[in-house]
N, C-alpha and C positions, 0 to 999 in steps of 0.2 A: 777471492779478491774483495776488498774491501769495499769499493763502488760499488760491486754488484752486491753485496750482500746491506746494503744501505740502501738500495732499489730496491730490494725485497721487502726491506723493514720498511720502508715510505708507501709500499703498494699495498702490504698486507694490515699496518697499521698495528707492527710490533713495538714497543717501546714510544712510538711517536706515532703524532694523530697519522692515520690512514692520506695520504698525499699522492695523487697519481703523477699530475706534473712534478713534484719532485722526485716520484721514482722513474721517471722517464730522463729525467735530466743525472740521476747516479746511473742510471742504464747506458744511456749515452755514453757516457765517460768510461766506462766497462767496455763497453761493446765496441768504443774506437781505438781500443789498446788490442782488441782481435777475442776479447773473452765469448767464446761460442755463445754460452748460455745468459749473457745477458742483449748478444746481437736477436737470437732466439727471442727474449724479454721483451727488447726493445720492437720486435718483429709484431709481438701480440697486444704491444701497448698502441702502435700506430694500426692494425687491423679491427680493432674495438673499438677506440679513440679516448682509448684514457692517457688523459694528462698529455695527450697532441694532437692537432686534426684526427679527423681517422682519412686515413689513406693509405690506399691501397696497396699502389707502389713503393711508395716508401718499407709498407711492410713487407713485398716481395724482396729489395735490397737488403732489408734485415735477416729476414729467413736463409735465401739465398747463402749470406754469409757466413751463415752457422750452419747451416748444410752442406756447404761446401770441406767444414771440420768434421764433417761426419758427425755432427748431431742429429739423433735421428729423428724426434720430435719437429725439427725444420725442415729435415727432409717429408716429411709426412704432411705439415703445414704447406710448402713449397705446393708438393703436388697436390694439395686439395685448392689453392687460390690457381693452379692449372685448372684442376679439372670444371670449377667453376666460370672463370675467367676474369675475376677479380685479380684487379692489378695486371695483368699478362693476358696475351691472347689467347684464347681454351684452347687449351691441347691436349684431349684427355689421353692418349697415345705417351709424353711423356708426364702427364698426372699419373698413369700406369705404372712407369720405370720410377719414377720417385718413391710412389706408396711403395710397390716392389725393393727399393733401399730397404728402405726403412724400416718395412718389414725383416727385411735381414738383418741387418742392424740390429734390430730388438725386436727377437719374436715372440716377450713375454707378453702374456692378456691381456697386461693393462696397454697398449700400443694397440689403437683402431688400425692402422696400415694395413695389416692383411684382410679386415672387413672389406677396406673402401678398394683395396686393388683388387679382389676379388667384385666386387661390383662395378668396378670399373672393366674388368675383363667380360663380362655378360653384355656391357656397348657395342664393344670391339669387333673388328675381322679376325678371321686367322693372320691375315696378313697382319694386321697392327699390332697384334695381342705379340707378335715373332719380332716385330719390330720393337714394342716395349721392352722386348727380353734384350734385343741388342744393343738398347738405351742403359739398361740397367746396368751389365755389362761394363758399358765406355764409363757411366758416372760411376762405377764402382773402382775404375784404376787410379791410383794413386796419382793426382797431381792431373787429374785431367776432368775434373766435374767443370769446372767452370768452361774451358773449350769447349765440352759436350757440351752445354746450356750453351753459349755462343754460336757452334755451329747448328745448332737446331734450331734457333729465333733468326740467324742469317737466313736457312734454309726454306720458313715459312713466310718469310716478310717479301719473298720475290717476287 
């Protein structure tokens, strides 16, 4: 996509001076047509605060949405601002089934997700560690990540 690849040239400073706000402003315009990898973009420009506030949530809604595409870098992003509690409540139960994604998704070396799920499984109970596995599970069916993230933030917000 041509947005996103003009976000990239603004951010990294190919062809044109190095610009975060304007790669955040081609990111934007990418990532509102649904382009995963610049919602992704847009996810780490608002978590660092280049070229926008930095905020937190905003970067969860970014991630969120390219995770939800099955990108797995956002899902590994996703659950690590869980398991901290930046942007979102700490849940590191599903910071567990995320990293866990993601992990599957891409279990090549360069992809931290099976470091941090495995350290995040040494927090854990049996019982959560069985519980993460059944999170993984639900956000792994097709057309049901976002319900699963919904019924889980309904369920601890009670």
């Amino acid at each position: 996509d041509a947005q996103f690849n003009l976000g990239q040239m603004h951010r990294a400073g190919q062809g044109v001076p190095q610009d975060y706000k304007e790669a955040a402003k081609w990111f934007r315009k990418a990532a509102e047509q649904g382009l995963a990898t610049a919602q992704y973009n847009l996810g780490l420009m608002y978590a660092n605060g280049h070229g926008v506030p930095q905020d937190y949530k905003e970067a969860v809604t970014w991630y969120r949405e390219a995770a939800e595409q099955e990108l797995d870098a956002a899902q590994y992003n996703l659950g690590a601002m869980y398991a901290t509690g930046r942007g979102v409540p700490q849940d590191k139960v599903l910071a567990y089934a995320l990293c866990n994604l993601s992990a599957t998704n891409d279990p090549s070396a360069e992809n931290n997700a099976p470091r941090n799920r495995n350290a995040l499984a040494q927090e854990l109970s049996p019982r959560q560690l069985d519980e993460g596995q059944v999170l993984t599970r639900q956000l792994m069916q097709p057309g049901n990540f976002t319900k699963t993230l919904d019924a889980r933030f309904s369920k601890t917000t009670r």
